[in-house]
PDB file of N, CA, C and O in Angstrom:
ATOM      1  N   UNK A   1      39.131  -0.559  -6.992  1.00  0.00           N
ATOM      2  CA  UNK A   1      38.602   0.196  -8.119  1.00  0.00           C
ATOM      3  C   UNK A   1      38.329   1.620  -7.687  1.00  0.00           C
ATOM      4  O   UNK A   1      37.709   1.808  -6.640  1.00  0.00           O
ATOM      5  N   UNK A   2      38.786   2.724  -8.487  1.00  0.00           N
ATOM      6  CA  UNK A   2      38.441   3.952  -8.256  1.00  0.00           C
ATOM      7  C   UNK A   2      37.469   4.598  -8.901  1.00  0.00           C
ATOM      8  O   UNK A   2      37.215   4.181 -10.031  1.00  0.00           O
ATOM      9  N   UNK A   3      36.647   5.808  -8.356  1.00  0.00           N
ATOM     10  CA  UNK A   3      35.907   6.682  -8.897  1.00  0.00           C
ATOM     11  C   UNK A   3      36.493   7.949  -9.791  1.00  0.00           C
ATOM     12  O   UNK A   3      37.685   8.223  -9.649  1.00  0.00           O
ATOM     13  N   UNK A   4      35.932   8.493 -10.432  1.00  0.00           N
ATOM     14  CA  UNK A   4      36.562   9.441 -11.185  1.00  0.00           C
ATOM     15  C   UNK A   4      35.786  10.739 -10.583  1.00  0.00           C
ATOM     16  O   UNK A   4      34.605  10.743 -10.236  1.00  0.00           O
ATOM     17  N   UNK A   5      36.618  11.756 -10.533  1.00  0.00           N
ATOM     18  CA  UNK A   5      36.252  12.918  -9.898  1.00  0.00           C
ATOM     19  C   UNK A   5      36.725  13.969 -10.592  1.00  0.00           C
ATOM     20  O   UNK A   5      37.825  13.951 -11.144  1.00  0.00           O
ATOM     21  N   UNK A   6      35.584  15.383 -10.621  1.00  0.00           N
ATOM     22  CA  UNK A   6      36.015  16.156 -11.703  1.00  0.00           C
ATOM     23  C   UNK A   6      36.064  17.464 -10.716  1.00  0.00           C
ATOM     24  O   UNK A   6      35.231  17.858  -9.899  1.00  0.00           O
ATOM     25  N   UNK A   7      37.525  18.068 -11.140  1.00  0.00           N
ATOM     26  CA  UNK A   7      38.064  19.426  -9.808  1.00  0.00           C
ATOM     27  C   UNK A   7      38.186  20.307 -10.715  1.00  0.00           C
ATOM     28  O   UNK A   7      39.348  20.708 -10.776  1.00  0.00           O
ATOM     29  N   UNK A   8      37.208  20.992 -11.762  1.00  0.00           N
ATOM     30  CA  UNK A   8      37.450  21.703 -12.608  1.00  0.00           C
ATOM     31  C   UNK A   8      37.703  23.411 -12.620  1.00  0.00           C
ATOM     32  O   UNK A   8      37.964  24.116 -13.595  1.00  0.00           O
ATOM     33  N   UNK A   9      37.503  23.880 -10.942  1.00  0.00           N
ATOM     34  CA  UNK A   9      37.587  25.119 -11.040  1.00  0.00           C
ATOM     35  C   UNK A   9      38.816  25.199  -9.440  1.00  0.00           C
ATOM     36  O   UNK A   9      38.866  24.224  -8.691  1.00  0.00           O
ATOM     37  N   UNK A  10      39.683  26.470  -9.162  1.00  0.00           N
ATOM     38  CA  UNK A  10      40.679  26.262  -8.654  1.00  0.00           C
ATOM     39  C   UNK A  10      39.592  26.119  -6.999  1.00  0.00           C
ATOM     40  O   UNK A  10      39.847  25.198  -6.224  1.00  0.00           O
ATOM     41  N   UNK A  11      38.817  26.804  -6.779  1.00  0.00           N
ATOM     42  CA  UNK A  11      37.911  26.609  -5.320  1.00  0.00           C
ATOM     43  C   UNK A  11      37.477  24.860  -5.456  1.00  0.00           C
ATOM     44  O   UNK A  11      37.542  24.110  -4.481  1.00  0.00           O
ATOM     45  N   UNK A  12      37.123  24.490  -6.570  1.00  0.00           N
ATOM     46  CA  UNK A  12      36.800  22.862  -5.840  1.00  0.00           C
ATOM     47  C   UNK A  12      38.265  22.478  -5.786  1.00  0.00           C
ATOM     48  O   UNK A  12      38.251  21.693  -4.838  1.00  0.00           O
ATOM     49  N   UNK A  13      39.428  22.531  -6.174  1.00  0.00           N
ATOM     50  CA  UNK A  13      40.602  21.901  -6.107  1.00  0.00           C
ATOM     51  C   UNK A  13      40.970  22.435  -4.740  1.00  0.00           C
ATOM     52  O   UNK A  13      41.413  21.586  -3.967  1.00  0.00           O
ATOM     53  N   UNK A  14      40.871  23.719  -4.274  1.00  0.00           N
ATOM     54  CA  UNK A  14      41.068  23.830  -3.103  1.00  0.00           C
ATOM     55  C   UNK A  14      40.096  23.253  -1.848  1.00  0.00           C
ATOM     56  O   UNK A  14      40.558  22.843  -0.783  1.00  0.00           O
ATOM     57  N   UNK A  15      38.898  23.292  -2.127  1.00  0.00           N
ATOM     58  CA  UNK A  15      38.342  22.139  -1.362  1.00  0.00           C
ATOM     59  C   UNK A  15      38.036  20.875  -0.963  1.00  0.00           C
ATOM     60  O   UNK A  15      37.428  20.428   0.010  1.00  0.00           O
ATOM     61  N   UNK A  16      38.578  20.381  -1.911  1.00  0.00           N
ATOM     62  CA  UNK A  16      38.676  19.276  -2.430  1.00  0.00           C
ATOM     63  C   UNK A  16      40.418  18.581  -1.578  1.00  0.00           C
ATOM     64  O   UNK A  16      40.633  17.482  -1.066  1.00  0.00           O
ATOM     65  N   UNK A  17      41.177  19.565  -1.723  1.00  0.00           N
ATOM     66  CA  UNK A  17      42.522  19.230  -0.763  1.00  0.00           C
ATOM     67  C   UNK A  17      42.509  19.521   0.000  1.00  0.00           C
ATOM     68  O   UNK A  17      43.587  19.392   0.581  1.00  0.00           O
ATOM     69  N   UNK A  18      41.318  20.224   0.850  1.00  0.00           N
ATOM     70  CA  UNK A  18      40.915  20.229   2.280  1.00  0.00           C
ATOM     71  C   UNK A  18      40.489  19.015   3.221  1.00  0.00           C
ATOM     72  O   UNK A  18      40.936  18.633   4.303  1.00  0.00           O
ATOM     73  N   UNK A  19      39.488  18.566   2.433  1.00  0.00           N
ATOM     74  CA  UNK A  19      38.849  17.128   3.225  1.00  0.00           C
ATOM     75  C   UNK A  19      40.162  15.988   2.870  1.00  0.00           C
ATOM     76  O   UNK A  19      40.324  14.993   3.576  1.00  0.00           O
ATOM     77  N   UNK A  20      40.854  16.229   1.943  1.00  0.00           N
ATOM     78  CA  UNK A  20      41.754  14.843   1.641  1.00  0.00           C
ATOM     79  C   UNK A  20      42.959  14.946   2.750  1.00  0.00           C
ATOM     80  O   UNK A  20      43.296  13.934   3.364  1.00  0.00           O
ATOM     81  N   UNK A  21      43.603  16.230   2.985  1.00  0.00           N
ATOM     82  CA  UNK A  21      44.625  16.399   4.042  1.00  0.00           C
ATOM     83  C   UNK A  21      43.800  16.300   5.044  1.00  0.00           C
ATOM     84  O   UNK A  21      44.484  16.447   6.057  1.00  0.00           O
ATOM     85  N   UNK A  22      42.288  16.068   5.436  1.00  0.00           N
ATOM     86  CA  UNK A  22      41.811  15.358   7.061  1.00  0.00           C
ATOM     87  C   UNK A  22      42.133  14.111   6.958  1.00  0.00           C
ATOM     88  O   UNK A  22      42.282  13.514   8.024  1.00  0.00           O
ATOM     89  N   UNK A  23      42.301  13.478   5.902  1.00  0.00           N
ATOM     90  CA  UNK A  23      42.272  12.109   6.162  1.00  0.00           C
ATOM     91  C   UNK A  23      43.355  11.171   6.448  1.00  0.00           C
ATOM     92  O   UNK A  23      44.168  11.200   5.524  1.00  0.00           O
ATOM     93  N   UNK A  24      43.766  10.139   7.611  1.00  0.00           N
ATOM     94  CA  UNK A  24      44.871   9.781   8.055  1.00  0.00           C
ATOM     95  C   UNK A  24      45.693   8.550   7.117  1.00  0.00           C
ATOM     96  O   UNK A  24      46.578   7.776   7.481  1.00  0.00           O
ATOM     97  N   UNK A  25      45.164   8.672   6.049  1.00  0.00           N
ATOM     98  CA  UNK A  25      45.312   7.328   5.086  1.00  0.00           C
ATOM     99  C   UNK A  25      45.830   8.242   3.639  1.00  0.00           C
ATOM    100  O   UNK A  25      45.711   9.455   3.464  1.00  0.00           O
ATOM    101  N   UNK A  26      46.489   7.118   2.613  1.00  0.00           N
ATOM    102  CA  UNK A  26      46.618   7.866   1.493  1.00  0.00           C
ATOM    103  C   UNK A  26      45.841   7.871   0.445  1.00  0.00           C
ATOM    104  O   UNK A  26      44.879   7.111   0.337  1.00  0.00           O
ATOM    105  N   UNK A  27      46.134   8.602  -0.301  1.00  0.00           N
ATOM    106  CA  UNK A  27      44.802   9.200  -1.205  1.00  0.00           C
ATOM    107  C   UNK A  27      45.570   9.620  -3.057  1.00  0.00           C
ATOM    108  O   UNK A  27      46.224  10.634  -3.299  1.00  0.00           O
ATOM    109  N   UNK A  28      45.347   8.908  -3.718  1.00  0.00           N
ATOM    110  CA  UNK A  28      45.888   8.847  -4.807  1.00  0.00           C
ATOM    111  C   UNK A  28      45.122   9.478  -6.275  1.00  0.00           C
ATOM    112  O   UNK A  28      44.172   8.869  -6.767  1.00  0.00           O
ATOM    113  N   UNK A  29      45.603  10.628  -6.832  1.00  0.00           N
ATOM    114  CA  UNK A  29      44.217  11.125  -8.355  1.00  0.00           C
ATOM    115  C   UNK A  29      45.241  10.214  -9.497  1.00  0.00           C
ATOM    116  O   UNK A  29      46.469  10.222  -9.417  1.00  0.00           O
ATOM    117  N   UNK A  30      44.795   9.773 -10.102  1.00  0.00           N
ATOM    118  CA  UNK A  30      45.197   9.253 -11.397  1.00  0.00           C
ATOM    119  C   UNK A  30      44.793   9.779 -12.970  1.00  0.00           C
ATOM    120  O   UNK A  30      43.887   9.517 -13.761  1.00  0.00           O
ATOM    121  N   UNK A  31      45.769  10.509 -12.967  1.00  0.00           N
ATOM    122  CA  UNK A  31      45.837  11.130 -14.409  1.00  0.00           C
ATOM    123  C   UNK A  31      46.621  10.442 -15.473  1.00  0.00           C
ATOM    124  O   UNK A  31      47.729   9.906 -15.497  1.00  0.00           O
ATOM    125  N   UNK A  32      45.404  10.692 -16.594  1.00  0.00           N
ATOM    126  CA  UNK A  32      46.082   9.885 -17.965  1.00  0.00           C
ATOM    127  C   UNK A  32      46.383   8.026 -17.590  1.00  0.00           C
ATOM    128  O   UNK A  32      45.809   7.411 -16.691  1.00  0.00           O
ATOM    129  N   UNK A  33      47.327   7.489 -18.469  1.00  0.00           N
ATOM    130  CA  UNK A  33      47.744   5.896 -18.471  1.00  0.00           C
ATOM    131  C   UNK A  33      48.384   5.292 -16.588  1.00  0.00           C
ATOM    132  O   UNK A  33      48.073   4.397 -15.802  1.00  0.00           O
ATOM    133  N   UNK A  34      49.428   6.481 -16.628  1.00  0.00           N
ATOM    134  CA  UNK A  34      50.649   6.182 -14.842  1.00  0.00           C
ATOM    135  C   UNK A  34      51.184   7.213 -14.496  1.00  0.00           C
ATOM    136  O   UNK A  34      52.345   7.418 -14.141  1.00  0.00           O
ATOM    137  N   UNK A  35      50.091   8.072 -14.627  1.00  0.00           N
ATOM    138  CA  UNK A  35      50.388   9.565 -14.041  1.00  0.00           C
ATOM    139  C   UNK A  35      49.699   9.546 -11.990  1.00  0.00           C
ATOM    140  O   UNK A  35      48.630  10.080 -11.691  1.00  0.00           O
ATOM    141  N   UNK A  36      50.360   9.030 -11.222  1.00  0.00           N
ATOM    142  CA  UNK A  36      50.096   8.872 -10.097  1.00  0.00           C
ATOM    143  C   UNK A  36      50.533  10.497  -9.407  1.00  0.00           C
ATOM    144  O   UNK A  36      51.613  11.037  -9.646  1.00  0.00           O
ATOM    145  N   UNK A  37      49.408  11.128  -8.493  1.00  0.00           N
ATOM    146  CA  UNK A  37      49.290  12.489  -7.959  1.00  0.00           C
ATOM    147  C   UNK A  37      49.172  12.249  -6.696  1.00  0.00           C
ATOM    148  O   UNK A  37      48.290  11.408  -6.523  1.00  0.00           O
ATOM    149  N   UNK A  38      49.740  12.661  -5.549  1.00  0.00           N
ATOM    150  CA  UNK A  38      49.085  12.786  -4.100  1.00  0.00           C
ATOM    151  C   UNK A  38      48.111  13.870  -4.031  1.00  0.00           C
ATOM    152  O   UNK A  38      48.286  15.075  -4.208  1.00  0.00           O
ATOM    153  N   UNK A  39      46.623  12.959  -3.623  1.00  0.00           N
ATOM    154  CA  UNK A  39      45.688  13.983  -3.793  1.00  0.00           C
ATOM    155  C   UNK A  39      45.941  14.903  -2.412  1.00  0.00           C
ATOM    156  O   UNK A  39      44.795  15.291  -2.181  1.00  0.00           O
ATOM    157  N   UNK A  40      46.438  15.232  -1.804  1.00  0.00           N
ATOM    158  CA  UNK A  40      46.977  16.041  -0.536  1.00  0.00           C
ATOM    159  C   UNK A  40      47.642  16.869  -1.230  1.00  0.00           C
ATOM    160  O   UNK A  40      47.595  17.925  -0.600  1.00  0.00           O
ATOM    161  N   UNK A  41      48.255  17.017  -2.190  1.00  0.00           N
ATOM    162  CA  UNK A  41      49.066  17.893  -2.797  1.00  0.00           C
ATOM    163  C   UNK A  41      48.040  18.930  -3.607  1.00  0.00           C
ATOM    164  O   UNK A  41      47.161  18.771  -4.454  1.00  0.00           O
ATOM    165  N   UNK A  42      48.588  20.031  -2.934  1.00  0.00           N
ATOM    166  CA  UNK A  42      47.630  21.361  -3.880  1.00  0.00           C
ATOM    167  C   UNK A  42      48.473  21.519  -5.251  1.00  0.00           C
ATOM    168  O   UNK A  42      48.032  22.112  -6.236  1.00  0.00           O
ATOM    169  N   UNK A  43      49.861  20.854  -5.176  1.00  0.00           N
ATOM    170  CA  UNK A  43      50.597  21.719  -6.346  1.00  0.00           C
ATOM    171  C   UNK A  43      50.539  20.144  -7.079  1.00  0.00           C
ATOM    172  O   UNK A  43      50.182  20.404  -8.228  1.00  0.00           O
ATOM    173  N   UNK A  44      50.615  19.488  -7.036  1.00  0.00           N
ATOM    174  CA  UNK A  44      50.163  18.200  -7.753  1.00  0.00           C
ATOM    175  C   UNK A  44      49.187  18.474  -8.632  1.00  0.00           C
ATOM    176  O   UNK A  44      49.211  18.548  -9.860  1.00  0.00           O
ATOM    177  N   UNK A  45      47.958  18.674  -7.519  1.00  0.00           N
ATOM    178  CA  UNK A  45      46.772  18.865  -8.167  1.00  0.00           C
ATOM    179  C   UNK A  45      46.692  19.984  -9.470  1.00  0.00           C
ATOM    180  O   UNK A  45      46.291  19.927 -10.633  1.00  0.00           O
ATOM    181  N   UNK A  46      47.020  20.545  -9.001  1.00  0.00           N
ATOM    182  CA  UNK A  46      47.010  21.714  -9.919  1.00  0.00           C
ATOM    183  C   UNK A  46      47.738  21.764 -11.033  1.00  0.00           C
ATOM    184  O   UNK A  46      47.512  22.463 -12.021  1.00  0.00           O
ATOM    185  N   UNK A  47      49.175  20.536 -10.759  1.00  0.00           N
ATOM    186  CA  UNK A  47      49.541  20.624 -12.315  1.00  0.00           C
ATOM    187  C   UNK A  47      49.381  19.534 -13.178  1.00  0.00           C
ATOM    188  O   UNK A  47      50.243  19.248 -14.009  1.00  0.00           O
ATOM    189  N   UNK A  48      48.039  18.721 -13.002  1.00  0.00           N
ATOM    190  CA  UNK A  48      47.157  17.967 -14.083  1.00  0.00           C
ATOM    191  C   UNK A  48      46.560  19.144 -14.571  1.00  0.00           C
ATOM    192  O   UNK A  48      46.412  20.294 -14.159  1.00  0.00           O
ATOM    193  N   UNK A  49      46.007  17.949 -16.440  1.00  0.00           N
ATOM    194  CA  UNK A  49      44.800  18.476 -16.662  1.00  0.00           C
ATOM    195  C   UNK A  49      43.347  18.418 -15.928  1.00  0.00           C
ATOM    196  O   UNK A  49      42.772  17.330 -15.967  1.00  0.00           O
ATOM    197  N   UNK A  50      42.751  19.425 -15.308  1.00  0.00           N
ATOM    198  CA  UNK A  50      41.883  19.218 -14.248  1.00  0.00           C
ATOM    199  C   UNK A  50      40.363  19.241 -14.807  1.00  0.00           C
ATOM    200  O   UNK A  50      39.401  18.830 -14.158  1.00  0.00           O
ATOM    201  N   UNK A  51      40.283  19.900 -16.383  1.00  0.00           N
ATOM    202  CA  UNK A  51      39.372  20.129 -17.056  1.00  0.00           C
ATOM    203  C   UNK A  51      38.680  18.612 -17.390  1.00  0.00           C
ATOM    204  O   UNK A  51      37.496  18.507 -17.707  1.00  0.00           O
ATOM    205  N   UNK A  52      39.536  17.537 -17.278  1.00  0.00           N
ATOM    206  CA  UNK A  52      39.437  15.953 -17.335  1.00  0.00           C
ATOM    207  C   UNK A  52      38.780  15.451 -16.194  1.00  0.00           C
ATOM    208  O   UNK A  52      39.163  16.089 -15.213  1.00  0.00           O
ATOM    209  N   UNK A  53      38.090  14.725 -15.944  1.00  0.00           N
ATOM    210  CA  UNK A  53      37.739  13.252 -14.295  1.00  0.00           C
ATOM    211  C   UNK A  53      38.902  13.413 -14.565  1.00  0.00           C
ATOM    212  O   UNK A  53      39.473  13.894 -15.544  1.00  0.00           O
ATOM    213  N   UNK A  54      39.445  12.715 -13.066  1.00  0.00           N
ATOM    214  CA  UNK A  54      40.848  11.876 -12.735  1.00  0.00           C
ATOM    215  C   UNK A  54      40.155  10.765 -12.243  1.00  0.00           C
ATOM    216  O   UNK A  54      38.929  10.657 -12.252  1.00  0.00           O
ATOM    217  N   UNK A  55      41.107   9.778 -11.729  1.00  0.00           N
ATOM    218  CA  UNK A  55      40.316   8.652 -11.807  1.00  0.00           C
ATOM    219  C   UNK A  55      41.038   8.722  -9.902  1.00  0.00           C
ATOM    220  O   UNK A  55      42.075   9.382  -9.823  1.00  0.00           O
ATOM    221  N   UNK A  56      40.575   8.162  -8.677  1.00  0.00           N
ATOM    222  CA  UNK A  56      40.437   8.809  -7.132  1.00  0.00           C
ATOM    223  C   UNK A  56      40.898   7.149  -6.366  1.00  0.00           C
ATOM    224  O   UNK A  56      40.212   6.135  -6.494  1.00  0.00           O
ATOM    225  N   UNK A  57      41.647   7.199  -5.920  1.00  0.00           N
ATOM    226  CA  UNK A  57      42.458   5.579  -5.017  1.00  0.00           C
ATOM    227  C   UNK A  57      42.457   6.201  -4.025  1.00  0.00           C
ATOM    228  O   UNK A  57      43.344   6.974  -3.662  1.00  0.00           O
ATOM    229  N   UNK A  58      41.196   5.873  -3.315  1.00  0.00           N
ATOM    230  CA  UNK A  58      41.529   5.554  -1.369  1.00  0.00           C
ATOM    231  C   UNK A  58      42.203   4.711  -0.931  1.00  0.00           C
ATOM    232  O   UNK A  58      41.839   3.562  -1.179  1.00  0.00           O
ATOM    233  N   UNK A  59      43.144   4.855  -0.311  1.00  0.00           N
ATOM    234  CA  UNK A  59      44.247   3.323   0.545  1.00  0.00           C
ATOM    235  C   UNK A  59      43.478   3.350   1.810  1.00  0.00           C
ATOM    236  O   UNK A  59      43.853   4.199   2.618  1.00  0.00           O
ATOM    237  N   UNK A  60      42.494   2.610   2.147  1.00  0.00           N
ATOM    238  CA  UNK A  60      41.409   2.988   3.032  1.00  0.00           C
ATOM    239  C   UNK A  60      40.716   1.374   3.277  1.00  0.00           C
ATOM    240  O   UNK A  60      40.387   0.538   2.435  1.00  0.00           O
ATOM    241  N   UNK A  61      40.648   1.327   4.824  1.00  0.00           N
ATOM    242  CA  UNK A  61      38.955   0.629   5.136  1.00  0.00           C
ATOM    243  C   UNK A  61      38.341   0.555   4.717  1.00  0.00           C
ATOM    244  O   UNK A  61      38.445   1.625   4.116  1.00  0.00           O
ATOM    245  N   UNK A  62      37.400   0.087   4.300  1.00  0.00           N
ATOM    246  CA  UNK A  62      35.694   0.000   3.880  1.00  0.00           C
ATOM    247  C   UNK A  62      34.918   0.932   4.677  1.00  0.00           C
ATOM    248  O   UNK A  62      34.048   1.513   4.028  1.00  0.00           O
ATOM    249  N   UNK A  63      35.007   1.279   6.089  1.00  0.00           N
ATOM    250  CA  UNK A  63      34.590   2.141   6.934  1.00  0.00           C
ATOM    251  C   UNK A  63      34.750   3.272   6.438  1.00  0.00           C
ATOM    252  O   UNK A  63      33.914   4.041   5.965  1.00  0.00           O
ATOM    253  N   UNK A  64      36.288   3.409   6.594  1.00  0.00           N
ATOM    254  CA  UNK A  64      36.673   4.601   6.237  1.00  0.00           C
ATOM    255  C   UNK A  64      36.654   5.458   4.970  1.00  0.00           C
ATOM    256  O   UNK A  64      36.522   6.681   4.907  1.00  0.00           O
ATOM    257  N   UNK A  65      36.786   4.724   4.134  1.00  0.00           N
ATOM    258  CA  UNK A  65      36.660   4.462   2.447  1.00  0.00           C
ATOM    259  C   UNK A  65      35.255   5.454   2.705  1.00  0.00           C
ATOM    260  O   UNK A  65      35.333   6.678   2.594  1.00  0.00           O
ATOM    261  N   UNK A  66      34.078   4.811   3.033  1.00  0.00           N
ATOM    262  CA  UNK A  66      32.694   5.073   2.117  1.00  0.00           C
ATOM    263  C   UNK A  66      32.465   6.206   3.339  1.00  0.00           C
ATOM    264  O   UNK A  66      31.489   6.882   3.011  1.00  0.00           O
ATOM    265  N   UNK A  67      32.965   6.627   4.530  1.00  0.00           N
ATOM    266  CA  UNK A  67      32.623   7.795   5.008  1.00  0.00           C
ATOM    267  C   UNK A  67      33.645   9.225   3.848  1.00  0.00           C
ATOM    268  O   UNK A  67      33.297  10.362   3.529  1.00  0.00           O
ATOM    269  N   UNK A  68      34.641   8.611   3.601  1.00  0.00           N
ATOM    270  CA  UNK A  68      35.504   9.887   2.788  1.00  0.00           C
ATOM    271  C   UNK A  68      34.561  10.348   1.615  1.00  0.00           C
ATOM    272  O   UNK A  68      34.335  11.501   1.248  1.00  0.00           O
ATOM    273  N   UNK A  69      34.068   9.168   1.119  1.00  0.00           N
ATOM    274  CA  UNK A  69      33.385   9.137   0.008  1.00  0.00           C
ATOM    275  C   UNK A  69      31.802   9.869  -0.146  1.00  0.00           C
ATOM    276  O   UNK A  69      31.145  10.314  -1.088  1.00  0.00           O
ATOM    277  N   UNK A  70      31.579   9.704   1.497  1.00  0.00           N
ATOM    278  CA  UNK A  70      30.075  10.820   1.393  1.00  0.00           C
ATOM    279  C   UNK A  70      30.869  12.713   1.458  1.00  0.00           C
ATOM    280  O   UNK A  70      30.180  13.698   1.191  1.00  0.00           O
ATOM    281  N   UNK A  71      32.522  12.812   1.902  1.00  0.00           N
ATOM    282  CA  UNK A  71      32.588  13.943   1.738  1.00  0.00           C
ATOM    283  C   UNK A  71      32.930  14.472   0.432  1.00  0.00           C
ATOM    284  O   UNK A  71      32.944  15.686   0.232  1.00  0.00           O
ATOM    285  N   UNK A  72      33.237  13.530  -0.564  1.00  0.00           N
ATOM    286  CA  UNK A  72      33.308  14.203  -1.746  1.00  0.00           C
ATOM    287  C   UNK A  72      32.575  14.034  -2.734  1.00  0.00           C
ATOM    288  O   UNK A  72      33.087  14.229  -3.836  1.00  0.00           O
ATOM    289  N   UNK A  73      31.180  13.629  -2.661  1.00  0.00           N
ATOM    290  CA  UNK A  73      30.108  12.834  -3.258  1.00  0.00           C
ATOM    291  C   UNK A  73      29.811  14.164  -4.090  1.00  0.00           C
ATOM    292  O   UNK A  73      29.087  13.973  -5.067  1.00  0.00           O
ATOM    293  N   UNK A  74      30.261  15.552  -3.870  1.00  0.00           N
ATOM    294  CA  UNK A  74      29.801  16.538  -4.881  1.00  0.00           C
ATOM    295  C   UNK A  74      31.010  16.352  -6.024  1.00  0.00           C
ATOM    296  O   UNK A  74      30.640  16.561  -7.179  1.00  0.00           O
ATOM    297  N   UNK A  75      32.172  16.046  -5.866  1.00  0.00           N
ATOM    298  CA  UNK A  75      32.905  15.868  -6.939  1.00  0.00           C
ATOM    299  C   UNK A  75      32.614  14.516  -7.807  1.00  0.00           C
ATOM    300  O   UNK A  75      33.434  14.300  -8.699  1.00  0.00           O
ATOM    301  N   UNK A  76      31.827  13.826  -7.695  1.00  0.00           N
ATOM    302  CA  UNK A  76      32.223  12.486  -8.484  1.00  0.00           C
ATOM    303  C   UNK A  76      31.699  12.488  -9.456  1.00  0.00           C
ATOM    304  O   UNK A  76      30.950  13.454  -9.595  1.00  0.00           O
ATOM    305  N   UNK A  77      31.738  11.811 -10.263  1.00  0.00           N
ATOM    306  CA  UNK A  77      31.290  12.032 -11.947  1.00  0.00           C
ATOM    307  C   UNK A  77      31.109  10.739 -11.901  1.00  0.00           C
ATOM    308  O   UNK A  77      31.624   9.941 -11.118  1.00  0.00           O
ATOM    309  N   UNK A  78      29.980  10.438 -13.197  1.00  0.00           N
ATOM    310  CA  UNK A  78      30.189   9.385 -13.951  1.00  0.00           C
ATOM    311  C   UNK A  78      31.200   8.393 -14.977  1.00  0.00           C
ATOM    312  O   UNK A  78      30.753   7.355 -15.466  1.00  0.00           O
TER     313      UNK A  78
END
């Protein structure tokens, strides 16, 4: 199950693809119904609607998972 995360201005999208290209695992934003994005991708990112949550797939550990997850704990939305 994923979190939804909101990258609404181009500095959180760029920071936001900072901490995700540290990470050695893949990392998936889900836009709309089967709109699948590599969140590593700046130009991905950028060509959703970003003004929206996306909905955030760690391919991840449990370890690893909930440490990624304290680095983007400023993006997450309800």
């Amino acid at each position: 199950m994923g979190v939804k995360v909101l990258l609404d201005s181009v500095e959180k999208v760029r920071d936001f693809i900072d901490i995700t290209r540290s990470a050695p695992y893949d990392i998936d934003l889900i836009s709309g119904r089967n709109t699948y994005l590599d969140a590593k991708s700046l130009l991905g990112v950028l060509s959703c609607d970003c003004r929206k949550p996306l909905l955030l797939d760690v391919h991840a550990e449990l370890e690893e998972r909930a440490e990624f997850m304290s680095r983007i704990e400023k993006y997450v939305v309800a």
